[in-house]
N, C-alpha and C positions, 0 to 999 in steps of 0.2 A: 557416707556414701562411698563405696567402691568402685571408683571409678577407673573401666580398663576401656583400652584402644584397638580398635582393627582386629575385633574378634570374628572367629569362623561363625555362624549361625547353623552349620550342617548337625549339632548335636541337638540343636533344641529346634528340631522342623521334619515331621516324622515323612516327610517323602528325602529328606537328607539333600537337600538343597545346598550346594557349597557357595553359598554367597557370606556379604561380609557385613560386620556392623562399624560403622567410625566408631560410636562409643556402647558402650556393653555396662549397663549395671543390674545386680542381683535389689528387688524389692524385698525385706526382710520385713517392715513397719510401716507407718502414715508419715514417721518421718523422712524418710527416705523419696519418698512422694515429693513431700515439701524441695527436698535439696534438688531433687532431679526436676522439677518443675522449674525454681530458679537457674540452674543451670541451662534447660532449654529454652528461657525467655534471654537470659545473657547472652547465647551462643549465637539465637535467632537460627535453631536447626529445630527439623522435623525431631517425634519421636513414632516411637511405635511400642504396644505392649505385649510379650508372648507370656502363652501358658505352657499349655503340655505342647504347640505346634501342630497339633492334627488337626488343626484345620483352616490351614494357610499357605498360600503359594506364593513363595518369594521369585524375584522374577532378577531381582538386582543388587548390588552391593546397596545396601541404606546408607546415606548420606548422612544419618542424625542420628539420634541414641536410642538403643533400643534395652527393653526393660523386663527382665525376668523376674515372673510373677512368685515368689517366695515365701509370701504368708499362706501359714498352713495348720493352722491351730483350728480344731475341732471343740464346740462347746457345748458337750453333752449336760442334759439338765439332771441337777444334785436329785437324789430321788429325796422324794417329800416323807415329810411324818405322819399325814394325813391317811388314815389307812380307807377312805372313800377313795374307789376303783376312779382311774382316769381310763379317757379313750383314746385318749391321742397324749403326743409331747412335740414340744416346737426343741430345735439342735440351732444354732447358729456355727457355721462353718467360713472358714477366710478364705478368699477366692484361688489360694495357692494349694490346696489342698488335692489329692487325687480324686478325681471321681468314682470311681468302681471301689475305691477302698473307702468311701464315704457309704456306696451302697451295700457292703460286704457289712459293715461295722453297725452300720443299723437295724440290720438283720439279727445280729447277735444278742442284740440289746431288747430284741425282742417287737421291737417297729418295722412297717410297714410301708409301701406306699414307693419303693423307687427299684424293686427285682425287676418291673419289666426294663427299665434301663440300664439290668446291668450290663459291664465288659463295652460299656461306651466309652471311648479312649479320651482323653484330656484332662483340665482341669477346672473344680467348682465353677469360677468366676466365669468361664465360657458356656457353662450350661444355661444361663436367663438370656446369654446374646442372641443362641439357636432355637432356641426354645428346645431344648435338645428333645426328641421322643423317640417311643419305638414302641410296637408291640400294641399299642391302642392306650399307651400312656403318654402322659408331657408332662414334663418338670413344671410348667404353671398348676397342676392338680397338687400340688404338694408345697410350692411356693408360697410365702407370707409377706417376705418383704426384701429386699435389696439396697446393701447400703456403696454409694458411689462417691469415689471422689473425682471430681471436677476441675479437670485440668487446666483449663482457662479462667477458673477463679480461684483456686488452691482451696475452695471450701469442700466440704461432706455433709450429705444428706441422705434421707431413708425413704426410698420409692415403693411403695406399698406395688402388693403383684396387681390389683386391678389397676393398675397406672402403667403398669410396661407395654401393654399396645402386644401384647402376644399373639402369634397367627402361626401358621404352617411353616416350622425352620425360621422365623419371625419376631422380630422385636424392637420394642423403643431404641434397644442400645445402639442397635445398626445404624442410628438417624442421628447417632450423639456421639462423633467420634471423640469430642474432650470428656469423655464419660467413662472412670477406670471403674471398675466394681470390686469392691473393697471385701465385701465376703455379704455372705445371705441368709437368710433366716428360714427355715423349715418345718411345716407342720406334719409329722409324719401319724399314723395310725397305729394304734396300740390291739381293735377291730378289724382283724385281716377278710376282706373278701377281694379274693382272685380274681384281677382283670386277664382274663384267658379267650376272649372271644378271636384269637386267631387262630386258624384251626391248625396250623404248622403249632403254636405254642403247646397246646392241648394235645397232638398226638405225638407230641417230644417226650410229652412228662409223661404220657404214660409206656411211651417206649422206656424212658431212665427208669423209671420209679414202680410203672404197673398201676401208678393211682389217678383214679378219673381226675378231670381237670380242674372241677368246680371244690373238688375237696383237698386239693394240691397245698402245697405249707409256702409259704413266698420262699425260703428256701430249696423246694423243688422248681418253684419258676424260676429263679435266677440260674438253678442249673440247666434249666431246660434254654433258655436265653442261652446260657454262654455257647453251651453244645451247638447252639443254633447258627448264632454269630461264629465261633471260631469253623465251623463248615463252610459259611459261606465269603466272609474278607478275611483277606491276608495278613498277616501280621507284622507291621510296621517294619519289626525288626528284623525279619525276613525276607522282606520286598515292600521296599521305599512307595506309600499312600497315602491320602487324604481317608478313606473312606468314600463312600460315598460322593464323588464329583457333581450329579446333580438332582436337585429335585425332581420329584414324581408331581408333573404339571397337572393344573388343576384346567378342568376344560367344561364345558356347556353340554348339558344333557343332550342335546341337538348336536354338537360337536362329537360325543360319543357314538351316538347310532351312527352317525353317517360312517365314523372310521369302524365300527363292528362289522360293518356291511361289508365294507373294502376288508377289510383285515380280521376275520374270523380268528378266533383267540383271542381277539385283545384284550388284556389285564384290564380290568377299571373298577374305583371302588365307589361308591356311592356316596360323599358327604354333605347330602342335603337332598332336598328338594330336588334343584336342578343342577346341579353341580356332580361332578365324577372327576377321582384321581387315577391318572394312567398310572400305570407300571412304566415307568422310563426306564429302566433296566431290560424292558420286553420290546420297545419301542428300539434301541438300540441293538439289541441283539439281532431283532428281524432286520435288520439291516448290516449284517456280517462281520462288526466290529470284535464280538465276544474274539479274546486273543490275536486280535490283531498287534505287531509289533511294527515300530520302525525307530531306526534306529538306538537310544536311551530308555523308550516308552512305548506304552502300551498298555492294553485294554487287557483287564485281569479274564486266562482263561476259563474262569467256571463264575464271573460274573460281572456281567456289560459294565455295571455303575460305576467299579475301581479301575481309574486311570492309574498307571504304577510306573516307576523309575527304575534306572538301574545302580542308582547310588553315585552314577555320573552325569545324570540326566540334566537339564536347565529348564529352568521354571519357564522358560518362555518355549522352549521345546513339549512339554505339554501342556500350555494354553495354548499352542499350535493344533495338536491334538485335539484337545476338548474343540475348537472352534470348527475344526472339518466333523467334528461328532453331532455338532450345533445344525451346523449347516443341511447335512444328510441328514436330519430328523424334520428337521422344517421344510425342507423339500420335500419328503415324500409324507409324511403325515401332516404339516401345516401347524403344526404345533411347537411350539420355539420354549428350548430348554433352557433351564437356569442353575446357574453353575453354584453348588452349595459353600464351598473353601469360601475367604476371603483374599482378596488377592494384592500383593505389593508388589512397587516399581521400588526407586531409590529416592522418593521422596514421600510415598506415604501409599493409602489403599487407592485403586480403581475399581472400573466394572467390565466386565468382558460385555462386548458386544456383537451379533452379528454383523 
């Protein structure tokens, strides 16, 4: 274990957050795990674990030791002698690993099953945290199993996906913070049929491509993604973001009409019976936020949902922000947002509240 002191944390926290860690180690192995477990039961200090940092707001220097996620071995499966056609292949990948270059590389190899996520910024082992999705996809359609190690007992186990308690940006691991996730197992498609039922996806591809959308190659959808996403967030390394600051809240079929009636246009999608997701980005816009600045931060001007820094900003300067954004949306529509980042103090995560 490489153990360093009073490192900056502004390279690894994609809004560039200049706070500090007391101890800093790179995770390379399970063993490392081990030493740095011991280490933080001797010291009796907090820890905390980062990935890629897109999607966490540091708020204060860390008082405990903080852990860079470094396993990053990908585990393509040996192709068989068997010359009986397969449909699918499971990959196991370690939680260090890039995400968009895990969905880049699958694609090549001729599987399926994770274009609509691509150009989603971080790393592996945070995509089962979020349930990461987009596009009418989630990483649980393609999930098989997740191996964790357990920081309060220094043991490793293997959590099959119908066990992670998955929902909307949702999962077991949010409810287990001694819970590191060690790397995960994937069932990917070798049988491509095109999840395109969003009509921005389908009139992308055939703007790139010319090709209807139902006949698209997962290589056109993932370009038609990227084209999509890089139009509408900023790019980290351009203007300091999370992505995405808060969830598109989920509300009562009752609750819908009444705000259609007040509010003509409102965005909503239907996921059930009685149930409809607003467009929070629509919710906030109609409320004058799009490009608003003050001082460090600010609401990205061509879309409500990225809160953005200026590379000098402080993490409690926009939880300031997101909280008057909180505020003015629950007052005027009655609907109370949730904030998607994870959020630190200097001794470990909270939760923003009104």
């Amino acid at each position: 274990m490489d153990l360093q002191y009073d490192v900056s944390l502004k390279p690894y926290n994609t809004l560039s957050l200049d706070v500090k860690a007391a101890y800093f180690v790179c995770i390379s192995d399970l063993h490392d795990l081990d030493a740095v477990r011991k280490f933080c039961l001797d010291q009796k200090c907090p820890w905390l674990l980062i990935g890629g940092g897109s999607n966490l707001v540091l708020t204060q220097d860390f008082e405990g030791l903080v852990m860079f996620m470094s396993m990053n071995q990908v585990f393509w499966p040996v192709e068989a002698a068997s010359t009986k056609p397969m449909d699918h292949f499971t990959v196991m990948v370690q939680a260090g690993y890039d995400w968009d270059l895990l969905v880049a590389e699958s694609l090549l190899r001729g599987a399926s099953g994770l274009e609509n996520l691509s150009l989603i910024p971080g790393q592996v082992g945070a995509a089962p945290v979020q349930n990461i999705g987009a596009y009418g996809v989630e990483l649980k359609d393609t999930l098989e199993s997740v191996e964790v190690f357990n920081f309060d007992t220094g043991k490793i186990f293997t959590l099959a996906a119908v066990d992670c308690e998955f929902g909307y940006r949702d999962s077991i691991f949010k409810r287990h913070q001694s819970w590191i996730i060690t790397q995960i197992q994937l069932r990917l498609s070798l049988n491509y049929k095109p999840q395109v039922g969003y009509g921005i996806i389908a009139d992308t591809i055939k703007v790139l491509s010319g090709e209807v959308a139902a006949k698209a190659s997962p290589q056109q959808v993932r370009d038609a993604v990227i084209h999509i996403r890089r139009a509408k967030l900023p790019d980290p390394k351009d203007i300091p973001n999370v992505g995405s600051f808060f969830k598109n809240p989920i509300v009562s079929d009752s609750k819908m009409k009444m705000l259609a009636r007040q509010w003509p246009g409102l965005v909503a999608y239907a996921i059930g019976s009685n149930e409809h997701k607003l467009a929070a980005a629509w919710l906030i816009d109609q409320l004058g936020w799009k490009g608003f600045v003050q001082g460090e931060v600010g609401v990205h001007e061509h879309q409500a949902l990225v809160l953005v820094g200026s590379g000098v900003a402080t993490g409690q300067e926009i939880l300031d922000l997101a909280q008057r954004i909180k505020a003015d949306v629950a007052e005027n529509f009655g609907v109370m947002l949730e904030v998607e980042p994870r959020l630190f103090d200097g001794r470990g995560e909270f939760y923003l509240e009104l």
